[in-house]
N, C-alpha and C positions, 0 to 999 in steps of 0.2 A: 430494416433489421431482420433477422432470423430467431425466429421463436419456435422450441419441437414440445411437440404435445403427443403423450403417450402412447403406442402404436391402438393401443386399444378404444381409441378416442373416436367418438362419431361425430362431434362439433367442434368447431373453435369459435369465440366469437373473443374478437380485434375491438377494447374504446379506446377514445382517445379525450382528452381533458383539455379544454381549451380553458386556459383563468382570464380570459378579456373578451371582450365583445370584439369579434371576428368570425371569420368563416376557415374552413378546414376542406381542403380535397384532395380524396388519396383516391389513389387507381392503381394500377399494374399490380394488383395481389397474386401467387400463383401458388401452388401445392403440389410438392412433390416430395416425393417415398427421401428420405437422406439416414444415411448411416451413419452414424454417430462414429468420430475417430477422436476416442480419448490416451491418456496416458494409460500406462499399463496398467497403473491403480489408480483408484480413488488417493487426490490430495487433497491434504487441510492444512494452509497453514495460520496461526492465531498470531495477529497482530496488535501491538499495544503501542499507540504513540502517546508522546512527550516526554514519558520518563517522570511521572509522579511516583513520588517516593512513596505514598501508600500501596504501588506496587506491590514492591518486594514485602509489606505484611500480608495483606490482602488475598493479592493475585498467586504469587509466588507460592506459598505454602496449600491452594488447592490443585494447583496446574502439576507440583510435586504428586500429592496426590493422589490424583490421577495417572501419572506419569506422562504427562503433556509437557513437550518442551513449545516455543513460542519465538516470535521475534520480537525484541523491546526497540520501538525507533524512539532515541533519545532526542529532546531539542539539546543543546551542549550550554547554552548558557546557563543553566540551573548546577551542571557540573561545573563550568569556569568561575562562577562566582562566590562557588562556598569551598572547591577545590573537593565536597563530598563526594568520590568514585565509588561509595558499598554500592549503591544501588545495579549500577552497571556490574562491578564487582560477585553480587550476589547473583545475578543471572546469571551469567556469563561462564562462573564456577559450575554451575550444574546441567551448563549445556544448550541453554538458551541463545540465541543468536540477538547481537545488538548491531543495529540498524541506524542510520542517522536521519533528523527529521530536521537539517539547517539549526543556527544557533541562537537565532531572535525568532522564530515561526513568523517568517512573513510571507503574505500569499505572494511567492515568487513573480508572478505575473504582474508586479505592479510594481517591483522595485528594478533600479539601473541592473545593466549587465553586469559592470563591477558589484556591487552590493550582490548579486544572486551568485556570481563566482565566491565570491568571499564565503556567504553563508555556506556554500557547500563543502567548501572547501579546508574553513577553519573547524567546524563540526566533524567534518572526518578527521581531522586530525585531534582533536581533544577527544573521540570516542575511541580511536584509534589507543592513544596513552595511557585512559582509561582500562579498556580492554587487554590491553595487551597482545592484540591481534589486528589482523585487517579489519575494518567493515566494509562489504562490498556493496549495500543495497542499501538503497535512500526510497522515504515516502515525499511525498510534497502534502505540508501545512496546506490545512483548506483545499486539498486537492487541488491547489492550481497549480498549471502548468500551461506550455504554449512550447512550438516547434524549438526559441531559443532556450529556453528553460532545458527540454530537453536535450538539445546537443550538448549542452554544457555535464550536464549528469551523464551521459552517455561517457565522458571523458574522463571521470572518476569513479564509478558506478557500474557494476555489471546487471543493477535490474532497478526498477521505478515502478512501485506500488500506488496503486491510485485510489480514489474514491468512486470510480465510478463500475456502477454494479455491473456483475454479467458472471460469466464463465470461463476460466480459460482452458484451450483445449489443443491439441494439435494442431486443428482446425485453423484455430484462431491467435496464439500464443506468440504474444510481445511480448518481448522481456524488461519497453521499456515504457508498456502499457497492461501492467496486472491490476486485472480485474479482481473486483471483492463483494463479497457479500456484507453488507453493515450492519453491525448489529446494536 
């Protein structure tokens, strides 16, 4: 991996954490000068999955606030089961982006490929009705995912949020491997 540490920096020092009893050997380290190629600006974007209705009291009215808009990734069976749409409703009116996050949260990587078509599939389309717009961008539950996972969301889906931390950057930038910071 690539790790940049301040130009101002006279050290780095690299641990590594083993949880079991075993051995660890790294070799080929090397350091060299790299220029950082970002986006024109600094982005932030605030992600909320499941679609808890304490949301829209809670979250909603300091994100306002602020004037922070966010992206809400709904799971959809909490919508299909009570037919409740304010929540996506309320976001959604003030500019907020809703996102689908599959309709039972199951870690994708352990159910059939039918079952993962479906989840993806039935969830955009009740956040879709919901909304009243497209939603283009899916997270995956529990952050899993795996190569079939992903072509499938690739085929409904212009981006895949992940759980897995880092930065994205020119550099580096998937649209169908965004990186996050977890808070």
């Amino acid at each position: 991996d690539t790790f940049l540490v301040p130009p101002t920096a006279k050290t780095a020092t690299v641990f590594f954490y083993i949880n079991s009893i075993g051995s660890f050997t790294s070799d080929d380290y090397s350091l060299a000068p790299y220029s950082y190629v970002g986006f024109d600006k600094p982005r932030i974007s605030l992600t909320f999955d499941d679609g808890w209705e304490e949301n829209v009291t809670t979250v909603l009215p300091r994100l306002n606030h602020y004037g922070l808009t966010s992206t809400q990734y709904y799971t959809s069976q909490y919508i299909s089961n009570t037919g409740d749409t304010s929540g996506v409703e309320a976001f959604n009116t003030v500019g907020h982006e809703i996102g689908s996050h599959t309709v039972t949260h199951p870690d994708l990587t352990t159910i059939t490929l039918t079952q993962v078509i479906s989840e993806l599939t039935q969830s955009k389309q009740v956040l879709e009705a919901a909304a009243k717009k497209p939603v283009v961008n899916f997270a995956s539950p529990y952050g899993g995912y795996n190569s079939q996972v992903i072509s499938e969301i690739k085929k409904l889906y212009r981006s895949h949020r992940t759980v897995d931390e880092g930065y994205n950057s020119k550099d580096n930038f998937d649209a169908y491997h965004l990186k996050v910071q977890n808070m």
